[in-house]
N, CA and C atoms as a LAMMPS dump frame, in Angstrom:
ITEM: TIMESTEP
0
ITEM: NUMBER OF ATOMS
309
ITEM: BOX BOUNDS ff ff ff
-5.0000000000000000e+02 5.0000000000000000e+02
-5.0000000000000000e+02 5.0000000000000000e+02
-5.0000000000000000e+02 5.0000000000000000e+02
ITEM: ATOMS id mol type element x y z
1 1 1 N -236.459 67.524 7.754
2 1 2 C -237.557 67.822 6.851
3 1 3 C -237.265 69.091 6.032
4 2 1 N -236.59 70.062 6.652
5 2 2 C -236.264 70.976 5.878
6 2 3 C -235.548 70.916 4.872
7 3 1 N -234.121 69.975 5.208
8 3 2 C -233.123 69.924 3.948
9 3 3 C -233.959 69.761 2.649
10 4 1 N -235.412 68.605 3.019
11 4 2 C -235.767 68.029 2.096
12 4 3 C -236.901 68.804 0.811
13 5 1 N -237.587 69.73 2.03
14 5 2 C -238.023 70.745 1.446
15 5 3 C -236.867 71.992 0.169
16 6 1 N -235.789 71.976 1.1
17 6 2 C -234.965 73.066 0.326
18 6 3 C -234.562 72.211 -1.051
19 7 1 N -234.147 70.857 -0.785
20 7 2 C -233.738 70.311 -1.655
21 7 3 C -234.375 70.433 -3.231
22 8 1 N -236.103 69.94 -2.408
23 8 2 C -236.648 69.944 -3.73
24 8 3 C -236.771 71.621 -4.364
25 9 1 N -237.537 72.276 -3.465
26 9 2 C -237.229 73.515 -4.549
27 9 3 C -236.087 74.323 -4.832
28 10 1 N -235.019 73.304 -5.039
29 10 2 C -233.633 73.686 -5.728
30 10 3 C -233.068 72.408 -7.296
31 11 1 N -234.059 70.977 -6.8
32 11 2 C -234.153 70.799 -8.64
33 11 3 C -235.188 70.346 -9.259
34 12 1 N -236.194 70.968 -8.459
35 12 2 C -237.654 70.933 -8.805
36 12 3 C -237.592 71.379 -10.517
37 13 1 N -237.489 73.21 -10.346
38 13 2 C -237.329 74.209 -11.048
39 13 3 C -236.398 73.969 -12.137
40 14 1 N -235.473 72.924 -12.172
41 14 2 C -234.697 72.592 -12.949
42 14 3 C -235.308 71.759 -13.754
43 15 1 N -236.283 70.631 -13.569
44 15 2 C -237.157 69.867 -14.285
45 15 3 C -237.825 70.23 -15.006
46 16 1 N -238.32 70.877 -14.276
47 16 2 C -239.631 72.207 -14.986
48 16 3 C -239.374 72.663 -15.908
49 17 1 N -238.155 73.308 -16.028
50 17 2 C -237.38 74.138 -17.546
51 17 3 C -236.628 73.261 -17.982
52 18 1 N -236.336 72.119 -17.704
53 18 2 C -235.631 70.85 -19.046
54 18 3 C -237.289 70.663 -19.796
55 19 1 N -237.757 70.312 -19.018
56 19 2 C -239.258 69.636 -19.701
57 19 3 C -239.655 70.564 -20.91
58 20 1 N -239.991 72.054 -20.292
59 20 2 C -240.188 73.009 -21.273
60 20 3 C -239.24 73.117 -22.436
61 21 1 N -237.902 73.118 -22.15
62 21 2 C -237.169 73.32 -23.267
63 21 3 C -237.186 71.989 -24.335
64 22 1 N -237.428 70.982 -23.717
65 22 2 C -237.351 69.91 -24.492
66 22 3 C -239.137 69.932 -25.661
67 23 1 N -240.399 70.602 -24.502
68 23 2 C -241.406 70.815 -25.997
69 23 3 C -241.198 71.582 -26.275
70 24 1 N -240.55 72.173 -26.217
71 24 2 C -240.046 74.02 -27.306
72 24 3 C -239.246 73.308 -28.301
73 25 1 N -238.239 73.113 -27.953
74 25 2 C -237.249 72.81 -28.935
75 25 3 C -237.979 71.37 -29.909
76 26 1 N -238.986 70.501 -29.435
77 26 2 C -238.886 69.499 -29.946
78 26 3 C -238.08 68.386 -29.926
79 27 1 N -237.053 68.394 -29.221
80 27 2 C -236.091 67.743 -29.306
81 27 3 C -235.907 66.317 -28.935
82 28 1 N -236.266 65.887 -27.633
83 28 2 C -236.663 64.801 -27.004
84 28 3 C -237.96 64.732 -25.818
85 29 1 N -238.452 63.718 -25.772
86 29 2 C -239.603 63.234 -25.15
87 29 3 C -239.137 63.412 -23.531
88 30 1 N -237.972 62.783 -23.412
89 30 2 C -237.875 62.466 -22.116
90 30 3 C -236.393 63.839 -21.733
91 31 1 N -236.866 64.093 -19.745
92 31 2 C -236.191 64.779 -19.354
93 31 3 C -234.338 63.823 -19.272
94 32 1 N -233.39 64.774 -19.087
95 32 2 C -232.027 64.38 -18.825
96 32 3 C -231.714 64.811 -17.824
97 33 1 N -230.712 64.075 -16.468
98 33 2 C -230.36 64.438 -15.532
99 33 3 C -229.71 65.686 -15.555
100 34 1 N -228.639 65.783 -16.879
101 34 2 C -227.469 66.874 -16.77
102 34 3 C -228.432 68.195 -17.302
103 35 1 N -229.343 68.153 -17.617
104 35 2 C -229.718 69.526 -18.808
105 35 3 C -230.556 70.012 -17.141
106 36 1 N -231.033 69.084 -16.71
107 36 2 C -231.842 69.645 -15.545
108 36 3 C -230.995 70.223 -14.657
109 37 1 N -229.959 69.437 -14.19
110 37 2 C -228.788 70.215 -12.702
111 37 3 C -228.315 71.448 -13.243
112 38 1 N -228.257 71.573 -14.611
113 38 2 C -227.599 73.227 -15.273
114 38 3 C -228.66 74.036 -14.997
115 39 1 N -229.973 73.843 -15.432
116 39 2 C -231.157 74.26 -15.485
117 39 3 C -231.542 75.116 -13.751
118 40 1 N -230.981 73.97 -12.975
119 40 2 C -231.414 74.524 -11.482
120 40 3 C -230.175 75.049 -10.881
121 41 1 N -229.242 74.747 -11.489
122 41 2 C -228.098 75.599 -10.868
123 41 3 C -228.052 77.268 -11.794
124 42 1 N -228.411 77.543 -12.982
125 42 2 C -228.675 78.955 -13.518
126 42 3 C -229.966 79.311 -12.378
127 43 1 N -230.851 78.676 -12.082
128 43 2 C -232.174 79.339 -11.311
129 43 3 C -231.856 79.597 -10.181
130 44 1 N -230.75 79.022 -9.847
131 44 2 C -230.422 79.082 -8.213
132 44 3 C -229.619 80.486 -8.292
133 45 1 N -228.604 80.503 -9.319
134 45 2 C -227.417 81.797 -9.383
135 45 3 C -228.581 82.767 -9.492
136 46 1 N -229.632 83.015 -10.309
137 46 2 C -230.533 83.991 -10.654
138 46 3 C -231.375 84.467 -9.21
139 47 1 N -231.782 83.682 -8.6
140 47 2 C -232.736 83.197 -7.465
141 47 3 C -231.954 84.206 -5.97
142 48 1 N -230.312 83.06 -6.15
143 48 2 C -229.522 84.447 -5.158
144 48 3 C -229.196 85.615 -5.283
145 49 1 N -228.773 86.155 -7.1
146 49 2 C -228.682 87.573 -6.708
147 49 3 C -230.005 88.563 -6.488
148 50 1 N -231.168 88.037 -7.272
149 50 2 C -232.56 88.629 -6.391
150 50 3 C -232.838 88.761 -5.268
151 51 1 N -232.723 87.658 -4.526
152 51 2 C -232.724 87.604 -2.877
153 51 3 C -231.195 88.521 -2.26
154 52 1 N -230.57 88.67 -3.191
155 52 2 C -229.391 89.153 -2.637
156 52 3 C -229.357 91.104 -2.65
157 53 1 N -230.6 91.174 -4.119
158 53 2 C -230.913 92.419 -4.261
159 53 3 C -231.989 93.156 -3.493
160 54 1 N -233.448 92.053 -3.208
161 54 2 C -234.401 92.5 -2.953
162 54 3 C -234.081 92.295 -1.306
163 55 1 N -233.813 91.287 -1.23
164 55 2 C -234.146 90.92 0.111
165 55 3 C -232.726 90.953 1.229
166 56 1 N -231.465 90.962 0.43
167 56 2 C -230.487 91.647 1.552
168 56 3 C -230.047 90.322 1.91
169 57 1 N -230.181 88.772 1.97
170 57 2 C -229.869 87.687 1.96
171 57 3 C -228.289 87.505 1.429
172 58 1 N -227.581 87.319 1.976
173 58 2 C -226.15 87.436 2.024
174 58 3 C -225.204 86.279 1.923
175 59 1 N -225.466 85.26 3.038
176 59 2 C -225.05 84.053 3.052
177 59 3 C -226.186 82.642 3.124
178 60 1 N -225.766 81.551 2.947
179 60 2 C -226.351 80.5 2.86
180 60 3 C -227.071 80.076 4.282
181 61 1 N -226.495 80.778 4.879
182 61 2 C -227.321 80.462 6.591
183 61 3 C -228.283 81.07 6.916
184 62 1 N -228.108 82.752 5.716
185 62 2 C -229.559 83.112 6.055
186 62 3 C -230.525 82.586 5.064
187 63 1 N -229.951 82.273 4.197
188 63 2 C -231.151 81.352 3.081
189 63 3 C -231.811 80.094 3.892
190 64 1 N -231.091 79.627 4.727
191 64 2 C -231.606 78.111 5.4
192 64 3 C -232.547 78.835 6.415
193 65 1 N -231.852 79.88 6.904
194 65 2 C -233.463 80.681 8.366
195 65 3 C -234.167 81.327 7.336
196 66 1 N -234.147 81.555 6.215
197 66 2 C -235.509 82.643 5.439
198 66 3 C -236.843 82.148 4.883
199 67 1 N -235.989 80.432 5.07
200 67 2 C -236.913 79.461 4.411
201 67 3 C -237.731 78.951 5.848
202 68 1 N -237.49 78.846 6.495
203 68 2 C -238.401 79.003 8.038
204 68 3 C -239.947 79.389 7.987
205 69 1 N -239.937 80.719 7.482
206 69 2 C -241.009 81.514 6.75
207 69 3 C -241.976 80.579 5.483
208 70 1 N -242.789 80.255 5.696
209 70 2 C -243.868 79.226 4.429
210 70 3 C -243.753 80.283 3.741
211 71 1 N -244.726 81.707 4.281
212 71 2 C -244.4 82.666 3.263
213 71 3 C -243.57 82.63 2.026
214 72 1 N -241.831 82.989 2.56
215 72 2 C -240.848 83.029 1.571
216 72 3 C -241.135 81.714 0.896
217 73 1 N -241.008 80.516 1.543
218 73 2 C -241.463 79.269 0.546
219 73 3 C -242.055 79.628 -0.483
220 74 1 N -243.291 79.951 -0.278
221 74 2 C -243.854 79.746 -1.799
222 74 3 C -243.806 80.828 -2.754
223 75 1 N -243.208 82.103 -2.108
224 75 2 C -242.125 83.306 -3.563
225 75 3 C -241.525 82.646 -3.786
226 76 1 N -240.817 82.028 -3.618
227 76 2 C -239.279 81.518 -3.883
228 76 3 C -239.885 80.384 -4.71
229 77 1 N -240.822 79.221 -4.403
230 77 2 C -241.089 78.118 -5.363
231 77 3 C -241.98 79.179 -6.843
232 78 1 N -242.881 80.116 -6.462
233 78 2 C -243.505 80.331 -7.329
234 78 3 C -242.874 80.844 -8.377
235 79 1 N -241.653 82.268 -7.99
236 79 2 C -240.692 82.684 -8.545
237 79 3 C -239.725 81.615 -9.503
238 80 1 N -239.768 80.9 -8.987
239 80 2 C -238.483 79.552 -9.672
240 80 3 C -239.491 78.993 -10.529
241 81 1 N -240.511 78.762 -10.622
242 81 2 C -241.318 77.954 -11.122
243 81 3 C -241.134 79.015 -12.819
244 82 1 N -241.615 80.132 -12.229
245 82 2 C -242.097 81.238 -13.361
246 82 3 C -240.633 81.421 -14.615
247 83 1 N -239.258 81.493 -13.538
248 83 2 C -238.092 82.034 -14.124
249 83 3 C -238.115 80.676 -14.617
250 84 1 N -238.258 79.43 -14.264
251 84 2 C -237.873 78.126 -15.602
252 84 3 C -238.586 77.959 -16.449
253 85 1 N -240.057 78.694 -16.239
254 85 2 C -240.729 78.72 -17.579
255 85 3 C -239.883 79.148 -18.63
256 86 1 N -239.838 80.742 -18.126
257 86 2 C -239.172 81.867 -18.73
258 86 3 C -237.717 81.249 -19.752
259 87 1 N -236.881 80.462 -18.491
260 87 2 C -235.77 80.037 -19.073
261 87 3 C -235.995 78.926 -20.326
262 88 1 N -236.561 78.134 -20.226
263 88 2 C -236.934 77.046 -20.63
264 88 3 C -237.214 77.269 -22.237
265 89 1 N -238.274 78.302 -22.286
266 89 2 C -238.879 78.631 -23.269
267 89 3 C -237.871 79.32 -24.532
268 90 1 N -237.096 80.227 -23.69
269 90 2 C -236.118 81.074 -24.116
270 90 3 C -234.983 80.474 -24.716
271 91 1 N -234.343 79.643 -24.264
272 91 2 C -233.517 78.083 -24.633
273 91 3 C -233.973 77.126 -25.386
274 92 1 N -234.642 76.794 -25.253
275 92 2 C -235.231 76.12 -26.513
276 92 3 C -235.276 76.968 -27.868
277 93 1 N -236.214 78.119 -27.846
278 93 2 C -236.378 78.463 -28.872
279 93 3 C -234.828 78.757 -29.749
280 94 1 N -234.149 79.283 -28.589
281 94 2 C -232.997 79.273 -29.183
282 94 3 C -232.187 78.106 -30.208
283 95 1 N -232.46 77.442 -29.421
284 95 2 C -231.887 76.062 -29.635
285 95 3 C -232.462 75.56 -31.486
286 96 1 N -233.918 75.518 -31.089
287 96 2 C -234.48 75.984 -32.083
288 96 3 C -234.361 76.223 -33.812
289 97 1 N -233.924 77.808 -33.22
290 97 2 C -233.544 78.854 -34.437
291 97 3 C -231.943 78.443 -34.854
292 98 1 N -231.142 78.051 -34.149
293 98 2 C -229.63 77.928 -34.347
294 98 3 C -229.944 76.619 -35.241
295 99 1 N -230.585 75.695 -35.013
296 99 2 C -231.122 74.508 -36.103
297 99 3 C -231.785 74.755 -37.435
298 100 1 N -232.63 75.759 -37.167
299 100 2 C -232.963 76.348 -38.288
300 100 3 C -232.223 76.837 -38.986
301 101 1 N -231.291 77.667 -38.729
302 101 2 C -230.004 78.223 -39.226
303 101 3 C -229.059 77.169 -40.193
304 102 1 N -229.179 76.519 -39.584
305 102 2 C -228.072 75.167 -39.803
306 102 3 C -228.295 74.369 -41.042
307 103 1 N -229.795 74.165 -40.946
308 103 2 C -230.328 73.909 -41.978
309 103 3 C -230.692 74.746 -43.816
């Protein structure tokens, strides 16, 4: 049950910020597998060096016992949730303006 828990809030957060970037940018209606796994693999690199700064979390074994804690659960989902807004929004617009440019 756990893997399944960790699983999802590792490409939950990735959905979350394809979706966003896709109504930012305008671009397409529907989410893509690949824009999402980039999406949750930047949240994940971001996700460990925080936990790696704040919280002293070092290796992947203590990420699997930290998640034990519901607590940490829901920083960690709420946090991911917030940073793919963040990302999402930020990427797109980019995406965006470089079109604008182009044009």
């Amino acid at each position: 049950m756990e893997f399944i828990v960790f699983f999802l809030l590792l490409i939950v957060p990735g959905i979350f910020a394809d979706r966003i970037y896709n109504i930012v940018s305008r671009w397409r209606e529907t989410s893509n597998a690949y824009t999402s796994l980039i999406f949750a693999l930047i949240i994940y690199i971001i996700n460990i060096f925080w936990l790696f700064v704040f919280k002293g979390i070092l290796t992947f074994t203590a990420l699997i016992a930290a998640f034990d804690c519901l607590q940490f659960q829901r920083r960690y989902a709420i946090f991911s949730l917030i940073l793919a807004a963040i990302l999402g929004t930020v990427v797109g617009f980019i995406r965006k303006f470089f079109f604008w440019i182009r044009r």
